[in-house]
VEXLUM-607637 format. One line per 8 residues: number of its first residue (from 1); their letters; for each residue x, y, z of C-alpha. Coordinates in Angstrom, 3 decimals. Example, Ala and Ser with C-alpha at 12.3 -4.5 7.8 and 13.67 -1.06 7.14 Angstrom:
REM residues 2
1> as> 12.300:-4.500:7.800; 13.670:-1.060:7.140;
REM end
This chain:
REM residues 471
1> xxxxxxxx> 105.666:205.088:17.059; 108.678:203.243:16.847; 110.764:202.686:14.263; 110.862:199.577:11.858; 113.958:198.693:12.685; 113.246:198.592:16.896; 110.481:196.425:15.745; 111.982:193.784:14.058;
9> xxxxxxxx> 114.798:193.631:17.047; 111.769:193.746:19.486; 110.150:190.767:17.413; 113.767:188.441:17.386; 113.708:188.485:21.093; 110.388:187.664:21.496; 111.123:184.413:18.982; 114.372:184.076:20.248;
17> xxxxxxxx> 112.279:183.274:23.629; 110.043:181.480:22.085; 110.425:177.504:22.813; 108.610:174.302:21.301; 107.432:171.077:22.856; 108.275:168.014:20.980; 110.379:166.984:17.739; 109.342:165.579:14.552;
25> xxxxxxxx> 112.191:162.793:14.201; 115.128:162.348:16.001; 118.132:160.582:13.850; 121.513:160.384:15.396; 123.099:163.826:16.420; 120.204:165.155:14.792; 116.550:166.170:15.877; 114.343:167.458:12.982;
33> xxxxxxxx> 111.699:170.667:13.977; 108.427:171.102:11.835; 106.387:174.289:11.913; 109.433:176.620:13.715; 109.309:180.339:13.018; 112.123:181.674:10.576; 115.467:180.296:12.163; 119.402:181.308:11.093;
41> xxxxxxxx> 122.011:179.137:9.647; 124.198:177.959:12.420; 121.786:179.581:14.941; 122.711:178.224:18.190; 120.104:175.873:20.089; 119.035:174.902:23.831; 117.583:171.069:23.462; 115.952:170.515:26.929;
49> xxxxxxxx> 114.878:166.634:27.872; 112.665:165.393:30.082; 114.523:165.339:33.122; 114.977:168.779:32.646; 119.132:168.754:31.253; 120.289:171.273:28.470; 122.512:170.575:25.726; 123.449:172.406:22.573;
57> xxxxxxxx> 123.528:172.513:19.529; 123.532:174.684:15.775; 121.346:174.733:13.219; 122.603:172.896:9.846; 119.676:173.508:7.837; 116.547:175.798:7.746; 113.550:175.943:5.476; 110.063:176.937:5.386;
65> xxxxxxxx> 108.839:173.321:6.289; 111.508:171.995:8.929; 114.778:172.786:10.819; 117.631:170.971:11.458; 119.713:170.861:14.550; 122.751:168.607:15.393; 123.391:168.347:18.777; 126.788:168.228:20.058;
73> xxxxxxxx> 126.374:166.147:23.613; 124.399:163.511:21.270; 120.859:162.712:21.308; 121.379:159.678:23.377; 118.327:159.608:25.821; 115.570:162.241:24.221; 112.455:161.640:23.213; 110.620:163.066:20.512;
81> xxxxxxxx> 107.247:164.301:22.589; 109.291:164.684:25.656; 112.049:167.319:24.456; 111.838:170.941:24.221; 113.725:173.468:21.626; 114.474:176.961:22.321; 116.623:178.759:19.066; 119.047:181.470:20.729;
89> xxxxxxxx> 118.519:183.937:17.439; 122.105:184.179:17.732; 125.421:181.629:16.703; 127.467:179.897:18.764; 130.022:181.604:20.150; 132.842:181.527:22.621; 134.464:183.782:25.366; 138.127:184.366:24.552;
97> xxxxxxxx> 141.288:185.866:26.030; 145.006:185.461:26.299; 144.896:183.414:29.745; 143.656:180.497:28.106; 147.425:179.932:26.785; 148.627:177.304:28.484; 145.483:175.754:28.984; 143.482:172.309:27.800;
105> xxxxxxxx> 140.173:172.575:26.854; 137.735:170.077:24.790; 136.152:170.991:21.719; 134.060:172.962:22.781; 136.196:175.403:24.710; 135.276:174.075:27.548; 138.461:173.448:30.404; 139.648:170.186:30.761;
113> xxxxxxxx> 142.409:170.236:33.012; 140.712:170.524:36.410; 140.963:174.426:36.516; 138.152:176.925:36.252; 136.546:178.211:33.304; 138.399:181.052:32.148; 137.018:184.478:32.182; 136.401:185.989:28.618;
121> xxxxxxxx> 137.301:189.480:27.607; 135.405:189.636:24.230; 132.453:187.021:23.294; 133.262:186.197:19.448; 131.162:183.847:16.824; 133.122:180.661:16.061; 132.138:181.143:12.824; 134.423:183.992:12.251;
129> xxxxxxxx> 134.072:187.390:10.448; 134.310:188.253:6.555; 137.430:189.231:6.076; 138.011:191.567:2.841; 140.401:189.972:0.869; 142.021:193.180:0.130; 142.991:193.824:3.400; 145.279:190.796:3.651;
137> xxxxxxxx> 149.057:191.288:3.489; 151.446:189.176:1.419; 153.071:186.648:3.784; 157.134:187.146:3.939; 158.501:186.618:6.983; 160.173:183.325:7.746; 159.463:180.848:10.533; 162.090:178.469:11.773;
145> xxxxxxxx> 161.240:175.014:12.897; 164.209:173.870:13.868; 163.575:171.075:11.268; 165.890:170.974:8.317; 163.944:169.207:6.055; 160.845:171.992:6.579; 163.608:175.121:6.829; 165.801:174.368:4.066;
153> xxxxxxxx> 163.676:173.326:1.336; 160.023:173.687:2.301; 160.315:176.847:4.438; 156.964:177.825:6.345; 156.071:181.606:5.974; 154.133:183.652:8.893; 150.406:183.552:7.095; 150.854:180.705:5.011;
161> xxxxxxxx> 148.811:177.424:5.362; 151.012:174.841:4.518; 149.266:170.902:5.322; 151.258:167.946:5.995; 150.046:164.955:4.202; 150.965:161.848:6.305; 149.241:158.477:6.399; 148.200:156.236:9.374;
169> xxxxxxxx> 150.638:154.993:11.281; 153.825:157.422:10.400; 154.882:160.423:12.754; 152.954:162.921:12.118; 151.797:163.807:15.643; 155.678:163.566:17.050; 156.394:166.287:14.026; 153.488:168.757:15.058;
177> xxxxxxxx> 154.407:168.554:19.110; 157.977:169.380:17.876; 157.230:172.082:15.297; 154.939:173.778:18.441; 157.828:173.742:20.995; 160.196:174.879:18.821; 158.426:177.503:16.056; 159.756:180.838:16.133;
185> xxxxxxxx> 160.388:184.019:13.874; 163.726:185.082:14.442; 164.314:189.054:15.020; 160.485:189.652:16.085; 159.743:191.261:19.194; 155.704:190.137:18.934; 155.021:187.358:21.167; 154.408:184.021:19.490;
193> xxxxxxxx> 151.759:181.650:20.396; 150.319:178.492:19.310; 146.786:177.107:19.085; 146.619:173.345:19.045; 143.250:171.626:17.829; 143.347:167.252:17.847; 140.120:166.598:16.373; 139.071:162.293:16.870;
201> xxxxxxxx> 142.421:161.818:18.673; 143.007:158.787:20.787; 143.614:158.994:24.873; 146.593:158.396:24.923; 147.403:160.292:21.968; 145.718:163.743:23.961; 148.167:162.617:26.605; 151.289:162.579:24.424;
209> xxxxxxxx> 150.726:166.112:23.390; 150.033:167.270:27.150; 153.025:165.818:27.909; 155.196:167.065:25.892; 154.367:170.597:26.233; 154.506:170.042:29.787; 157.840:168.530:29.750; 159.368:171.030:27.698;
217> xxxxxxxx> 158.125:174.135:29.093; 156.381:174.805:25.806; 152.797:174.901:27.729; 152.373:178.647:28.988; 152.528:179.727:25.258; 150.014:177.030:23.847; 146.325:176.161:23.990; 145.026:173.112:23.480;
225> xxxxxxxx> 141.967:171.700:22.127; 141.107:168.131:22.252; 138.174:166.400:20.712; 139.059:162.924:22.075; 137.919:159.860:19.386; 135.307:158.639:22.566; 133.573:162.271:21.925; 130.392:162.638:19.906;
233> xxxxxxxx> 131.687:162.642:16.317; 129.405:165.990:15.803; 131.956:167.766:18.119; 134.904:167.865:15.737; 133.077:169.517:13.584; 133.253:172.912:16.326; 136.802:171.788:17.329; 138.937:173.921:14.286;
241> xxxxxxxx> 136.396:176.549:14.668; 136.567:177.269:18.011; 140.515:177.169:18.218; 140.664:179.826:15.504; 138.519:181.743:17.008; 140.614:182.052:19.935; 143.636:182.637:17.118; 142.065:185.450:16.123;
249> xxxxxxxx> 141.422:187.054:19.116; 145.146:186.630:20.172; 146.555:187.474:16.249; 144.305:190.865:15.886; 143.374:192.035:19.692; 146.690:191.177:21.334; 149.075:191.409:18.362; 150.478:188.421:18.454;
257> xxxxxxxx> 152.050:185.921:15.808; 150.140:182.847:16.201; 150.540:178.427:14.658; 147.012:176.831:14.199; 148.185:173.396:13.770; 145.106:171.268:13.690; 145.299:167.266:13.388; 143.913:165.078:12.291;
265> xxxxxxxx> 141.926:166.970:9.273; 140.808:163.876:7.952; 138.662:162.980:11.153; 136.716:166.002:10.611; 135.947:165.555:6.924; 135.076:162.084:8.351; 132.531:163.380:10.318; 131.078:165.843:7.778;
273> xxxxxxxx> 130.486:162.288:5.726; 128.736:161.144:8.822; 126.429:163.939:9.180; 125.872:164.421:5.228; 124.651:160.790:5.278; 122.348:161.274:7.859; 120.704:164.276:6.890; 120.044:162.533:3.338;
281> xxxxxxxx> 122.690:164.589:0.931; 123.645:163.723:-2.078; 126.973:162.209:-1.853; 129.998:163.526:-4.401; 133.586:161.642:-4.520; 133.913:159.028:-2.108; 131.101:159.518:-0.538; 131.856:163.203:0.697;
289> xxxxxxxx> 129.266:166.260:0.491; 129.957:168.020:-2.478; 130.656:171.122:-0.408; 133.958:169.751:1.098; 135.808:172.288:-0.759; 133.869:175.222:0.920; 133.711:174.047:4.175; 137.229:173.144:3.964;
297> xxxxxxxx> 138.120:177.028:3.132; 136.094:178.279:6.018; 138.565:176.787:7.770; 141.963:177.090:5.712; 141.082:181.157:5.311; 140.927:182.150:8.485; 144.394:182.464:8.132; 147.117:185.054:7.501;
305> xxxxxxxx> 147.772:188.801:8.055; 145.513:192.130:7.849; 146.613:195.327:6.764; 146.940:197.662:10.241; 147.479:194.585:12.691; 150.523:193.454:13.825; 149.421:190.076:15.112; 149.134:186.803:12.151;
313> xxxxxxxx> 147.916:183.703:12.239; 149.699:180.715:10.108; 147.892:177.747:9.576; 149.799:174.310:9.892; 147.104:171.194:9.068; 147.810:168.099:9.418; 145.927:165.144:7.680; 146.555:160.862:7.223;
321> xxxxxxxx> 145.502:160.003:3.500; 143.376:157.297:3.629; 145.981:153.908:2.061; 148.237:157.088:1.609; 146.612:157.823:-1.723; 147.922:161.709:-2.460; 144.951:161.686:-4.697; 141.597:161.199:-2.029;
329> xxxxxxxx> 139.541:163.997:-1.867; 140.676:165.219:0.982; 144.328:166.023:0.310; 143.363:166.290:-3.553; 141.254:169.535:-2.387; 143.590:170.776:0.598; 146.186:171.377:-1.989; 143.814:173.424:-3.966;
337> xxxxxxxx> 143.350:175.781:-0.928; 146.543:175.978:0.434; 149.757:177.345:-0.457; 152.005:173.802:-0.580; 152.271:170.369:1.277; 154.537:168.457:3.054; 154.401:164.656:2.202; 155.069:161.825:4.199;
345> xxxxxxxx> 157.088:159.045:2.783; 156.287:155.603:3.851; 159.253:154.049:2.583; 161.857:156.577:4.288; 160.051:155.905:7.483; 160.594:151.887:7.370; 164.121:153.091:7.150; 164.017:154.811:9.813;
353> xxxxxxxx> 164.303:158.112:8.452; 162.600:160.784:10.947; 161.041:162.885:9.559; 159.918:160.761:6.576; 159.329:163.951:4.247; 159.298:162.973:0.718; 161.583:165.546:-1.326; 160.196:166.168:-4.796;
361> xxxxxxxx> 156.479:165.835:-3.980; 156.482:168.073:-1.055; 156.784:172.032:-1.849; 156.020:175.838:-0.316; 154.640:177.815:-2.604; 155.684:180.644:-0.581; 158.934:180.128:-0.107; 160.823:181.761:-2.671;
369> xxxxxxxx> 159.738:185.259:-1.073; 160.600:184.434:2.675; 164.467:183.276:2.033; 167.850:184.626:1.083; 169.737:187.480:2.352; 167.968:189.648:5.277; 165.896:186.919:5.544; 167.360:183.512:6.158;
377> xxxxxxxx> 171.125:183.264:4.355; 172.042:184.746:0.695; 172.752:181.002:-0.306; 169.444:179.781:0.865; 167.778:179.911:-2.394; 170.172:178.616:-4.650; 171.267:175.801:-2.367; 167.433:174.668:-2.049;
385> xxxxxxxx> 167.337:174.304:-5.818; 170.321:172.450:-6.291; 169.528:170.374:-3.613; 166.200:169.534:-5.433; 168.067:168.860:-8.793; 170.306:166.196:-7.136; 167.422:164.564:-4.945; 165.760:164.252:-8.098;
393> xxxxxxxx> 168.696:162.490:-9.930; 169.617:160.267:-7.285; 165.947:158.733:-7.278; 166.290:158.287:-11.085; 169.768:156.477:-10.479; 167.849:154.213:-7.818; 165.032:153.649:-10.253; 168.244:152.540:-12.561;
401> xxxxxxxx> 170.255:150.492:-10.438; 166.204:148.386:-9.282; 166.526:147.751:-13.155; 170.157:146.555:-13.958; 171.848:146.658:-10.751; 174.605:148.709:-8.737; 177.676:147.411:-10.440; 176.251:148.608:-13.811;
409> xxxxxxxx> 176.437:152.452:-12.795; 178.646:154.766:-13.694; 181.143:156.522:-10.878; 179.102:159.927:-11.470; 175.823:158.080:-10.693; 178.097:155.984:-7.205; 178.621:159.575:-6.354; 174.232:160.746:-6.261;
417> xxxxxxxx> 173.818:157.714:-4.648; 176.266:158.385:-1.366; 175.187:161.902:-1.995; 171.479:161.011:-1.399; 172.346:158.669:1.422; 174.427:161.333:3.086; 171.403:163.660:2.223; 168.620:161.400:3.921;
425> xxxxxxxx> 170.916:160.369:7.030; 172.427:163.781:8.197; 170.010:166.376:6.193; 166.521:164.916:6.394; 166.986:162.817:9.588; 166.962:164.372:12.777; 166.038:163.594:16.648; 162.518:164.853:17.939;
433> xxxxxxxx> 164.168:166.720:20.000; 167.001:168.610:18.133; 165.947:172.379:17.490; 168.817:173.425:14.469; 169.210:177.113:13.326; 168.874:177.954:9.799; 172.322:178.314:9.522; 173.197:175.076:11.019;
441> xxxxxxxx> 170.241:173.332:7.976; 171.916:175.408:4.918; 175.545:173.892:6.397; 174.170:170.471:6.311; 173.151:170.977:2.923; 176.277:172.208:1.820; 178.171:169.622:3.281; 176.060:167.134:1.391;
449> xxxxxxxx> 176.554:168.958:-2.027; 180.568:168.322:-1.271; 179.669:164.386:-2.136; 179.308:165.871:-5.579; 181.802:167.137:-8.614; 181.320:170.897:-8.627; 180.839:170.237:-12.590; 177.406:168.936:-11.272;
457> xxxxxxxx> 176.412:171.844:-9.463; 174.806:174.398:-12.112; 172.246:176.164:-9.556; 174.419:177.972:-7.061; 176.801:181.049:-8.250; 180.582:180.849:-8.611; 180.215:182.983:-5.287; 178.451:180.965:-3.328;
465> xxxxxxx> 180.999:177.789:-4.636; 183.865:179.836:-3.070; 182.714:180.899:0.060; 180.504:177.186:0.782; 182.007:174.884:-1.038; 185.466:175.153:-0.551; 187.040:175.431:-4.404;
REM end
């Protein structure tokens, strides 16, 4: 006899197999199966029409009475007596390896470039695995940008996911091509790759980002995702999944340090609205499924570094607040998850300021433990602070000087505001192309600080005033 456990294999395969004529209602993405035997969340499906085509799909929802499938090609020519469902008894998953750096693929992982599919070396579940949380290592290790604005005062650590929050029509996507050509941790010897997901992108924004890699040399170390906005809207939802998957395959099989930066994250939550509508959810803020938060983890967590690998994965999402209200759900619950934000300004962008990153709102929570000497520059951490202080006076002498005027200041508050102007203009502002060292960012700081009385200048050490400053 055997055992209970070959048994209940022997029995999934047989279901697995098992396929059934006809749906019960067929509503957008979404085809709804009555009388099914017991079917997995996220199982993956075969939906078969009458002409004999296959597409896929995953389960979203599974009870005793009906399941729910979302297809990702869209249901656009099925019929429900005419289409047949076969449940894989397994999830989606995707065939990964290193050669598909350098690459373009849809959301799916399917090539779109014009070469052949590539040939996996491990077959892993987009969903990801549990990860113990006590396995995970602190992140310390500094990554430079080349962007001063990012280096200097919001640094990005290797593990840490650290969002921007930009807004519809600002320069967001000219920010994440640069950060991906240019991203490295000085002093390592582990390759470093990126994994780039667009998720509801534009044509000719796809193209931008091909481009660019291309034209910079930058494309043999990055793979590309695209969910283009003409896709189904179901397909973004796979998108983030299926690029860290292929993250985690290169951080913790091939050791390597790896960017996720995925854009736009508020497309996606857009289409989790979609489907939650359609499937008859009870909305929560703004219309969004109350499990926003969760699903937005799922995605967030798969980040970071694991005790006995050498390889990491650092998370970089990118997301356009809807009338650039910090407060929507969306950012409102990214901040919860992650470890910091970097804010867009609208105002510094009309003057032309690139990148428009907002000083006091934006922040790394990390930071403090990837700077200063060994790390970056002993200086670094004390000149980021005092650099903060005076950011934050100068907009309090603008806020002044809106109210009574410029000939009413004082010379100490004339001095913040060529201070902050020098700040914005030679600190903050840089050309989309111009990688600078971490040295060259804390020099540009200190060189802005000189605008200012060293009586004003209580963060940084009477060391540091000697050997930067010039007393």
């Amino acid at each position: 006899m055997p055992d209970s456990h070959k048994l209940h294999e022997a029995a999934e395969k047989l279901l697995a197999g098992r396929e059934y004529i006809g749906v019960d209602r067929i509503d957008g993405p979404l085809v709804f199966i009555k009388n099914t035997h017991a079917v997995g969340y996220r199982e993956l499906v075969e939906c078969v029409d009458h002409n004999g085509n296959t597409r896929f799909g995953i389960v979203l929802d599974t009870s005793t009475d009906v399941v729910v499938a979302q297809i990702f090609e869209g249901t656009s020519g099925l019929t429900m007596p005419g289409t047949r469902v076969r449940f894989s008894g397994k999830p989606l998953s995707i065939g990964v390896t290193k050669k598909m750096l350098g690459r373009v693929f849809n959301g799916l992982g399917r090539p779109i470039d014009g070469g052949p599919p590539p040939m996996g070396e491990e077959e892993m579940d987009i969903n990801g695995r549990p990860l113990n949380p006590t396995a995970r290592v602190y992140p310390k290790d500094f990554i430079q940008t080349g962007i001063s604005v990012i280096d200097g005062m919001n640094t990005l650590i290797r593990g840490q996911k650290l969002p921007i929050f930009s807004g519809n029509g600002l320069p967001h996507n000219e920010l994440a091509a640069q950060i991906a050509r240019q991203a490295k941790i000085r002093g390592s010897m582990t390759e470093f790759a990126v994994v780039f997901a667009a998720m509801g992108v534009k044509h000719d924004v796809a193209q931008y980002f091909v481009r660019s890699f291309e034209e910079s040399g930058a494309l043999e170390n990055v793979a590309l995702f695209l969910s283009l906005a003409d896709d189904p809207s179901i397909e973004r939802l796979i998108t983030p999944r299926t690029a860290l998957t292929l993250a985690e395959h290169l951080a913790f099989h091939e050791d390597m340090h790896v960017l996720v930066i995925m854009t736009d994250v508020s497309n996606y939550c857009e289409s989790l609205r979609e489907i939650s509508t359609i499937r008859g959810e009870i909305p929560s803020r703004k219309g969004y499924p109350g499990y926003l938060y969760s699903d937005l983890a799922e995605l967030y967590e798969r980040s970071g570094m694991i005790k006995g690998f050498t390889g990491s994965i650092t998370q970089l999402p990118i997301l356009t607040m809807p009338n650039d209200d910090i407060s929507h759900p969306i950012p409102d619950l990214t901040g919860y998850i992650t470890e910091g934000q970097i804010v867009f300004e609208r105002e510094m962008y009309g003057r032309n300021i690139y990148p428009p990153v907002a000083g006091l709102p934006s922040l790394s929570r990390l930071m403090k433990d990837g700077i200063g000497e060994g790390m970056t520059r002993d200086d670094h951490p004390h000149l980021a602070s005092q650099l903060f202080a005076a950011y934050s006076y100068v907009k309090d002498v603008r806020n002044l000087a809106s109210v009574i005027g410029e000939e009413e200041l004082t010379p100490l508050d004339h001095q913040y505001l060529d201070f902050g102007e020098n700040f914005e203009r030679k600190f903050v502002s840089q050309k989309s192309d111009e990688d600078r060292t971490i040295e060259q960012t804390l020099d540009l700081g200190w060189e802005a600080l000189k605008l200012l009385p060293v009586e004003e200048l209580h963060r940084v050490s009477e060391e540091e005033l000697e050997k930067y400053y010039g007393l």
